[in-house]
Structure formats: structure tokens, C-alpha cells
C-alpha positions as CSV (number, residue, x, y, z in Angstrom):
1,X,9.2,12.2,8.2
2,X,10.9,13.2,5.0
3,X,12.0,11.2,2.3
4,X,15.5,9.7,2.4
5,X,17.2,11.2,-0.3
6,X,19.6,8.6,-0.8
7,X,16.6,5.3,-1.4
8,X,17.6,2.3,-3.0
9,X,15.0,4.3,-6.0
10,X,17.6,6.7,-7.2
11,X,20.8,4.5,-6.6
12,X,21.8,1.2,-8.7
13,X,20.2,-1.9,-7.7
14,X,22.1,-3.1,-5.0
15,X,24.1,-7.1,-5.9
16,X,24.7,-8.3,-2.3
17,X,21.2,-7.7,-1.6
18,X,19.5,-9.6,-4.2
19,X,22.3,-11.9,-3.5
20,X,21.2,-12.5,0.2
21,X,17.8,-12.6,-0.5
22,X,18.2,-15.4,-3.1
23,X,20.6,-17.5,-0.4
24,X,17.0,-17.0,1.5
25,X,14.7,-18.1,-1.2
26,X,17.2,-21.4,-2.2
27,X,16.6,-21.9,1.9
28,X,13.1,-22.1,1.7
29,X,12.9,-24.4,-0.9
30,X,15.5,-26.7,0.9
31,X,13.4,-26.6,4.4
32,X,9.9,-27.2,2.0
33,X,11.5,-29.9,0.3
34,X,14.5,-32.5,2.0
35,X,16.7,-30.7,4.4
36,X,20.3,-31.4,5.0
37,X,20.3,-33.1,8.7
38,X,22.1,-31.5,11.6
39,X,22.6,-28.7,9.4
40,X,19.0,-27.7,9.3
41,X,17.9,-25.5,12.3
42,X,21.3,-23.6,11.6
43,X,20.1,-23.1,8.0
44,X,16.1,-21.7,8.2
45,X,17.3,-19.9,11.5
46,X,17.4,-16.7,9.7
47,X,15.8,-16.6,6.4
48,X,12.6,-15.5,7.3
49,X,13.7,-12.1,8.9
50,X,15.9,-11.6,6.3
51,X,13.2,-11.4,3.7
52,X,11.7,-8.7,6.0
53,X,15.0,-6.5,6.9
54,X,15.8,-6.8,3.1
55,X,11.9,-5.5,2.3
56,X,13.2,-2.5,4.5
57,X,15.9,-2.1,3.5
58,X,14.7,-1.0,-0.1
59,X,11.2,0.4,1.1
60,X,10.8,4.3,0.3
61,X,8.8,6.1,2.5
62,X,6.2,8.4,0.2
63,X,2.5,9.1,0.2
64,X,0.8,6.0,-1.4
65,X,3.9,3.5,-0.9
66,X,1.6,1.8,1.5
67,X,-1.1,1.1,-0.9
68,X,1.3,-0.2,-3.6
69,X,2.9,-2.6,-1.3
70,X,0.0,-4.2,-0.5
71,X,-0.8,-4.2,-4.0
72,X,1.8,-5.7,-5.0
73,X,1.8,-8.4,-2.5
74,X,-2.1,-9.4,-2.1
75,X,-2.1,-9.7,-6.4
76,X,0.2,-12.6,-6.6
77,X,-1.5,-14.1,-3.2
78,X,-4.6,-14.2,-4.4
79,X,-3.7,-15.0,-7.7
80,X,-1.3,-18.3,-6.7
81,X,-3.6,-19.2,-4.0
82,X,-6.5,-19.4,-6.2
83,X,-4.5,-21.7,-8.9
84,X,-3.4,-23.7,-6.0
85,X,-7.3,-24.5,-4.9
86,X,-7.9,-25.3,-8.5
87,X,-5.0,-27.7,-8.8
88,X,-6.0,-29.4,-5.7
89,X,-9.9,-29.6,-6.4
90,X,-8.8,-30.8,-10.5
91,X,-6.4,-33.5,-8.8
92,X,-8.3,-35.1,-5.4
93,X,-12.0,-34.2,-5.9
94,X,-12.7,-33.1,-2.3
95,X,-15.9,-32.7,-1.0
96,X,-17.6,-29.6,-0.3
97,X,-16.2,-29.6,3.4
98,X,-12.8,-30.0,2.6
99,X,-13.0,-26.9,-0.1
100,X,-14.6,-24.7,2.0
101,X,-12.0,-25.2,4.7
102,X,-9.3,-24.0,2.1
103,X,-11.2,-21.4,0.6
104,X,-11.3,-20.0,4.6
105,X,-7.1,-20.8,4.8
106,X,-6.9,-18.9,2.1
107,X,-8.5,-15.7,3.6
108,X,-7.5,-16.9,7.6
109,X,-4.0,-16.8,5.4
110,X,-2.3,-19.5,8.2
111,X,-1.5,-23.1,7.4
112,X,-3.3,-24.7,10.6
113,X,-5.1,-22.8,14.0
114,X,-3.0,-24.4,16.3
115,X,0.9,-23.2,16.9
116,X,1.5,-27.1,17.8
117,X,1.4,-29.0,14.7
118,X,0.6,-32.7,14.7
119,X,-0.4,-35.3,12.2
120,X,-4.0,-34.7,13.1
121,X,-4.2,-30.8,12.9
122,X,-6.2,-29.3,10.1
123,X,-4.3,-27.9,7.2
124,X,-6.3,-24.7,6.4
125,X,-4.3,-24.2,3.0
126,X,-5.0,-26.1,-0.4
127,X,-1.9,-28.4,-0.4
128,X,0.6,-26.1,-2.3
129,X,-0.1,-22.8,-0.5
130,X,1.8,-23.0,2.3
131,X,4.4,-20.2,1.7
132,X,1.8,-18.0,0.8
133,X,1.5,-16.8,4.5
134,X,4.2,-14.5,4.1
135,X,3.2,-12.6,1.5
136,X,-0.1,-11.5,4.0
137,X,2.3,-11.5,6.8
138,X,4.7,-9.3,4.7
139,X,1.5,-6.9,4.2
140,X,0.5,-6.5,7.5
141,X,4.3,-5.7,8.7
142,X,4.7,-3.1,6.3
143,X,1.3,-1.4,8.1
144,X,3.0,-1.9,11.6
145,X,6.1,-0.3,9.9
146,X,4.0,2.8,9.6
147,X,3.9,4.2,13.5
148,X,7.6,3.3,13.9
149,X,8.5,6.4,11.2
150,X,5.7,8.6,12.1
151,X,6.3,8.7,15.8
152,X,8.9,11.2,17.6
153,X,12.2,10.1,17.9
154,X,12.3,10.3,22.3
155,X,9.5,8.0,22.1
156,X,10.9,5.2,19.6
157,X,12.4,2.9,22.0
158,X,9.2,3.0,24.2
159,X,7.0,2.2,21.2
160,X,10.0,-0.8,20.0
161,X,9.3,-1.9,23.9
162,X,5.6,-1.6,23.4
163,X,6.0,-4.2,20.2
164,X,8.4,-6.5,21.4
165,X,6.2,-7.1,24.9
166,X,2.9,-7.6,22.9
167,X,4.8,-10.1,20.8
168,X,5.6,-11.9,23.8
169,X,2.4,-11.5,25.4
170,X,0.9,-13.1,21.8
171,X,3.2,-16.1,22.4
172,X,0.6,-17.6,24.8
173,X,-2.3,-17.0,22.2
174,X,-3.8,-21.1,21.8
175,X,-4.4,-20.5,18.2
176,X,-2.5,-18.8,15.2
177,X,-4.2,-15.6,14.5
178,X,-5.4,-14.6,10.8
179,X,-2.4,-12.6,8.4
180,X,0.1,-13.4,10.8
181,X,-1.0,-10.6,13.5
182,X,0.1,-12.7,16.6
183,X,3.8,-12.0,14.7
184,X,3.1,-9.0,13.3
185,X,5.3,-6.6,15.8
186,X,8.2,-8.6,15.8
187,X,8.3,-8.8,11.9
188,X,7.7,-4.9,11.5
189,X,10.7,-4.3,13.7
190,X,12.9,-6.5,10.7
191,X,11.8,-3.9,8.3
192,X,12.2,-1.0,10.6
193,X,15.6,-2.1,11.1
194,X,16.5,-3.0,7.6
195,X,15.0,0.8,6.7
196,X,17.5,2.4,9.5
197,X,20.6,0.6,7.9
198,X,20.1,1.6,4.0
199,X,22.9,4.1,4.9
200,X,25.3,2.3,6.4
201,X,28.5,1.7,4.5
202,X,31.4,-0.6,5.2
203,X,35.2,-0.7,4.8
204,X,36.5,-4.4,3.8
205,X,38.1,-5.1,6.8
206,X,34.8,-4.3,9.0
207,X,32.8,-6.8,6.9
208,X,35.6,-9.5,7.2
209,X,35.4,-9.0,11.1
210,X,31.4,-8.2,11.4
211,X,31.6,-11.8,9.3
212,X,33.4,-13.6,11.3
213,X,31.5,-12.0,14.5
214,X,27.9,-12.3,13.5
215,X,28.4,-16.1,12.1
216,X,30.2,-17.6,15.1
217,X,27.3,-15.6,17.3
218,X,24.8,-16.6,15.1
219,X,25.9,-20.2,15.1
220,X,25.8,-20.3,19.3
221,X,22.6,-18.5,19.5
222,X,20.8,-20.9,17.6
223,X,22.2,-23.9,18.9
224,X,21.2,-22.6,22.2
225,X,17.7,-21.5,21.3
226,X,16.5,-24.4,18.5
227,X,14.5,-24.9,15.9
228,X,12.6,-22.0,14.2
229,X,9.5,-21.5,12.3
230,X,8.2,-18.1,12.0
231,X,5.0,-19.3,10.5
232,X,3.4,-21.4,13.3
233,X,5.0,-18.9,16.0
234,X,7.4,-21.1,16.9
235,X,10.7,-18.5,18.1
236,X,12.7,-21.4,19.3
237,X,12.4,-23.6,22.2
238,X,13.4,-21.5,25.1
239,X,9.7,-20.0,25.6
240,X,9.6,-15.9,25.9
241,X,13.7,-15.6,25.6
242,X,12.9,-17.4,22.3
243,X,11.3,-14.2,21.3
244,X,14.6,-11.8,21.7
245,X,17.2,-14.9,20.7
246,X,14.6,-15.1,17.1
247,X,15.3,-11.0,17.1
248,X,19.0,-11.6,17.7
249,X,19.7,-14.1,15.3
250,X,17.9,-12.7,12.4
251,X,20.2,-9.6,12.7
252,X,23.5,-11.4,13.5
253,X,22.4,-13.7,10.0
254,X,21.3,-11.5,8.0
255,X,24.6,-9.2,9.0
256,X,27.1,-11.9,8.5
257,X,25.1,-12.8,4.9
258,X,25.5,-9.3,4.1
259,X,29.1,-8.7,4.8
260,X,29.9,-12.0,2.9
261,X,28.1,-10.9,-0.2
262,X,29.7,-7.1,-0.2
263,X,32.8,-8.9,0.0
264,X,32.2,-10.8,-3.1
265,X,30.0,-8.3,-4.8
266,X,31.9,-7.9,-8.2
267,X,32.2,-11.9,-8.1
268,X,29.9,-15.2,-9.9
269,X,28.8,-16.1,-6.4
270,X,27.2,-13.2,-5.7
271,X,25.8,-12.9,-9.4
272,X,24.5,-16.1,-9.4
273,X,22.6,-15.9,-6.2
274,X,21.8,-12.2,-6.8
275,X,19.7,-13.5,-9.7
276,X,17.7,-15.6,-7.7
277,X,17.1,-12.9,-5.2
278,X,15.6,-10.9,-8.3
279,X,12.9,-13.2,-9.0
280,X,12.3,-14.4,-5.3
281,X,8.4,-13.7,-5.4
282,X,7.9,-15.9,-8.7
283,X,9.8,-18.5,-6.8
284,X,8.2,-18.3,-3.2
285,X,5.0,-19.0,-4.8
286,X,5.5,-21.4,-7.7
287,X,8.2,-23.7,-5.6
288,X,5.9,-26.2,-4.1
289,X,4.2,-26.7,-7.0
290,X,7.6,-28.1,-8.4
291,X,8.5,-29.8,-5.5
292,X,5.5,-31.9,-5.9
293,X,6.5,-32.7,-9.5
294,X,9.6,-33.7,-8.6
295,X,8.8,-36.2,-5.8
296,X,6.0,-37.4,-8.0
297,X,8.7,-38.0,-10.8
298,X,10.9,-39.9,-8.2
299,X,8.0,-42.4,-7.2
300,X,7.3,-42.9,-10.8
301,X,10.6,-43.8,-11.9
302,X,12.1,-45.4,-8.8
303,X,9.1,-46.3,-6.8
304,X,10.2,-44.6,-3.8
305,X,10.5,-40.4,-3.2
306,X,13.3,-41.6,-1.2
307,X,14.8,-44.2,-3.4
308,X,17.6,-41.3,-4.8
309,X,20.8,-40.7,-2.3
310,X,20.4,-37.3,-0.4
311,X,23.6,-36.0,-2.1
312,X,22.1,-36.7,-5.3
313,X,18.5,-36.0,-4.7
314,X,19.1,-32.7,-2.5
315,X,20.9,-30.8,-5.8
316,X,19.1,-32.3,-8.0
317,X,15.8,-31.3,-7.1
318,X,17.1,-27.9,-6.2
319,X,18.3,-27.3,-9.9
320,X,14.8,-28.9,-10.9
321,X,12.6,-26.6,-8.9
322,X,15.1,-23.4,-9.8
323,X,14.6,-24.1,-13.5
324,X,11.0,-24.6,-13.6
325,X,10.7,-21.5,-11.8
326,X,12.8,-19.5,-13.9
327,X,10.8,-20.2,-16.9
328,X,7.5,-19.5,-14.6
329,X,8.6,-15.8,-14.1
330,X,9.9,-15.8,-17.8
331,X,6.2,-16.6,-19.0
332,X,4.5,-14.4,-16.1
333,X,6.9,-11.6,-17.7
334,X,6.2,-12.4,-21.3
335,X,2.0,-11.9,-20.3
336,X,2.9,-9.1,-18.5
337,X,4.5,-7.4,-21.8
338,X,1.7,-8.8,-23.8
339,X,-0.7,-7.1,-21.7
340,X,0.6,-3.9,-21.6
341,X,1.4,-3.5,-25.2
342,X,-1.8,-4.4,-25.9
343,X,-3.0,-1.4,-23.4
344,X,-0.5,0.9,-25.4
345,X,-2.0,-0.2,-28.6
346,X,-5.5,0.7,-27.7
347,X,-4.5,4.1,-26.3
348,X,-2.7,5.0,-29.6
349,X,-5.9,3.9,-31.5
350,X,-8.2,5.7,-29.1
């Protein structure tokens, strides 16, 4: 299949999808933190397979582009999950048992084994490394992404069948398989979709209505089907409709997000969380480290983690962990300058 010649890589960077992505990133770090109650199946619904139509949305089909997506996804996985091992080994001393187990979470690339978590499950990942999966998970989808361009259009929807069955058949797997494969063909179907839509444009009045649409069906479909978690398998708690209802609602949220943020494109709302969206990796990996601060800063000063009012501590440690994180992709980006003038230095002197 031939390149689009209309990718997000010759066209201006794109505000109202930053912006949705960084409503998604602020999500995570409200559902990995203290979550708002009663409001918080309806608010990690969709989040996940946003991320992954937004990763199609901008993906550009091109010899290579495989390669440099995994690149660019397996460097900062290996890299934070590595500093997370050596945070946790400096700060608790385990013994040799308990570092081997995360050093094998860390290339199994699952929190736990078992899709049913419970206080006694074992937590493959150093304590920190949690989001990490989706950065594997986001890896592997992009590779399942591959047969849905290269295959002839008349047999598409029998190859979209093929995923979506296996995906149910891999719902009664007892353990979590390594890199996310037991949710791999669901996932690649988010970026397939987000790459089909890249040239789609709307009118005002067809996002007002496709917002009012997709939230109020969005809103039903997950009060109907319950609480999500994309990591552990979990599609909702209606068994194998789960798995279509999870497909469902990540469309019909990340379609009413989308038509929101076109609507306010040119506006400080969508600015503000389009900046977010921009540094999204930094944040998905460095966020738990800062929620640990936080709470650890809480029990210091008040004695409690939960000694703080939820309307206070909620936005509060929300700004916390956003700043921190801000100045951890400013530093990353200041090394990363550093580096490569040094690089250009050493050419002009060779």
C-alpha cells in the first residue's frame, strides 16, 4: 500500500490531538493515584484505546517505520524500567528472589500472571513500573497493525473478524501472556482505526452532534458493561460482550474527545491539555515515581496519605506530579541536546 500523501508528517501538528491525548495521560495519573468515586469507571473507560487510535492516527506507513517505532518505544522502557529496579533495590534491599522476579516482569513486561488480581498475587514489576506495559503492548500492536495494511481490501473484514475472535478466544487464557499478546488484536484494531480516520474532516455542527452522540452512548455503554482495565485483560464485566462493548466505547470516547477538542481548537483548554499530550511519554513513565513522593510527603507532614480532603489532595497532587514531570522531560531534552552537539562537535573535528 502506498503512502498517504496527506500524513500527519507533512501537515502542522495537529492541537486537538495532543489535546486528547493529554486528557488521557492526566487520566492515568488520576486512576494510578486517588480516583474521583462514582466518577471513576466512566473516567479510565477509554483512555487506553485512545492512546492507541491516536498512535494511528499519526503513524506513516514507510519502509523502516516499523523498526523506528519500536525503537522508539523499547528505549524509554528499558531505560525507565531499569531506573525503577534500581530505585527499588537502593530503597527496600530485597533479596535475590525478589530481584530476580522483577528483573523477569521486566522482560514478561505484565504487572502480575494472573488476570484476577488479589492481595496475594505476585507483582512481577519493580514497584514503579507499572505503566510500563503499554509501551511493549504499544510495540507489539503496531506489528499486528502490519497485516491489516498489507492485506487486500475484500479480505479486510475477514482478517478484522479473525482478530476480534482470537481476542475473545484469549479471554479465557488463566494467565496474562508476556507484551500484552493475549490483547494484542484488539489493540492493533485501535491503531488501524485511528490510521483509516486521518482524513476525515468535520463541519462544526457534526462535531457538536457526534459530541453529544458518542458521550451520551459512551456514558450508557460503560455503565452497562463496568469497570475497565486493559492491562490485566479485564474488558468489563459482561464476559465475551465485554470484548465488543471495550471496542465500542473506546471509539464512541475517543470520538466525543475529539469533536470537543476541534471545537475548542484555537482555545486555552485545548492549549493547555495539548501540551500535556506533547510530552505524554516523559509523563507515562516518570508519574509513579512522583506519586510516591507525594504520598510519602503527605505521611510525613500529616501522618496519614489520607489525612488531606479529596478535593484538596486530588488537584493537588495532580499539579505536583504534572510539574515534576515537566521538568523531567525538560532535563531528558537538555541531555538529549547535549549529546548530540557533542556528536556534531566531534564530526566537525573529525
Amino acid at each position: 500500500m502506498s503512502e498517504c500523501p496527506n500524513h500527519p508528517a507533512t501537515l502542522p501538528r495537529k492541537q486537538w490531538l495532543d489535546a486528547i491525548k493529554g486528557v488521557a495521560i492526566i487520566l492515568v495519573i488520576m486512576s494510578h493515584s486517588e480516583g474521583i468515586p462514582h466518577l471513576h469507571k466512566y473516567l479510565i473507560a477509554c483512555y487506553m484505546q485512545l492512546f492507541f487510535l491516536a498512535s494511528g492516527y499519526v503513524y506513516v506507513e514507510k519502509k523502516g517505520g516499523l523498526v523506528r517505532k519500536w525503537k522508539q518505544l523499547l528505549t524509554p522502557y528499558i531505560a525507565w524500567s531499569l531506573i525503577y529496579l534500581f530505585g527499588a533495590c537502593a530503597i527496600s534491599s530485597p533479596d535475590y528472589t525478589q530481584i530476580a522476579t522483577w528483573i523477569s516482569g521486566i522482560a514478561y513486561s505484565r504487572f502480575t500472571l494472573s488476570p484476577v488480581v488479589t492481595e496475594t498475587s505476585i507483582r512481577l514489576f519493580p514497584p514503579g513500573a507499572q505503566p510500563m506495559w503499554f509501551l511493549t503492548s504499544l510495540a507489539i500492536s503496531y506489528a499486528g497493525l502490519i497485516p491489516l495494511l498489507k492485506i487486500k481490501q475484500r479480505w479486510l473484514p475477514l482478517l478484522i473478524s479473525l482478530y476480534i475472535v482470537i481476542s475473545i478466544v484469549l479471554t479465557f487464557c488463566p494467565i496474562l501472556l508476556p507484551w500484552s499478546i493475549d490483547t494484542v488484536f484488539i489493540t492493533s484494531l485501535f491503531i488501524y482505526i485511528g490510521y483509516r480516520l486521518k482524513n476525515i474532516s468535520l463541519t462544526r455542527q457534526q462535531c457538536i452532534l457526534l459530541l453529544l452522540a458518542s458521550g451520551i452512548s459512551y456514558i450508557l455503554l460503560t455503565h452497562i458493561n463496568g469497570t475497565i482495565n486493559i492491562s490485566i485483560r479485564q474488558y468489563g464485566n459482561l464476559g465475551i460482550a465485554s470484548v465488543l462493548l471495550f471496542t465500542l466505547i473506546g471509539i464512541l470516547g475517543t470520538a466525543a474527545y475529539s469533536s470537543f477538542f476541534i471545537l475548542v481548537e484555537k482555545t486555552f483548554i485545548c492549549r493547555f491539555f495539548a501540551y500535556f499530550g506533547r510530552i505524554s511519554l516523559t509523563i507515562l513513565c516518570a508519574h509513579m515515581l512522583f506519586v510516591e513522593i507525594f504520598k510519602q510527603i503527605q505521611l510525613t507532614i500529616f501522618g496519614s496519605a489520607k489525612f488531606l480532603p479529596r478535593v484538596i489532595s486530588l488537584p493537588t497532587r495532580l499539579s505536583f506530579v504534572l510539574i515534576m514531570c515537566v521538568l523531567v522531560h525538560y532535563m531528558i531534552s537538555y541531555i538529549k541536546t547535549l549529546i548530540r552537539r557533542k556528536k556534531r562537535l566531534s564530526i566537525e573535528h573529525a
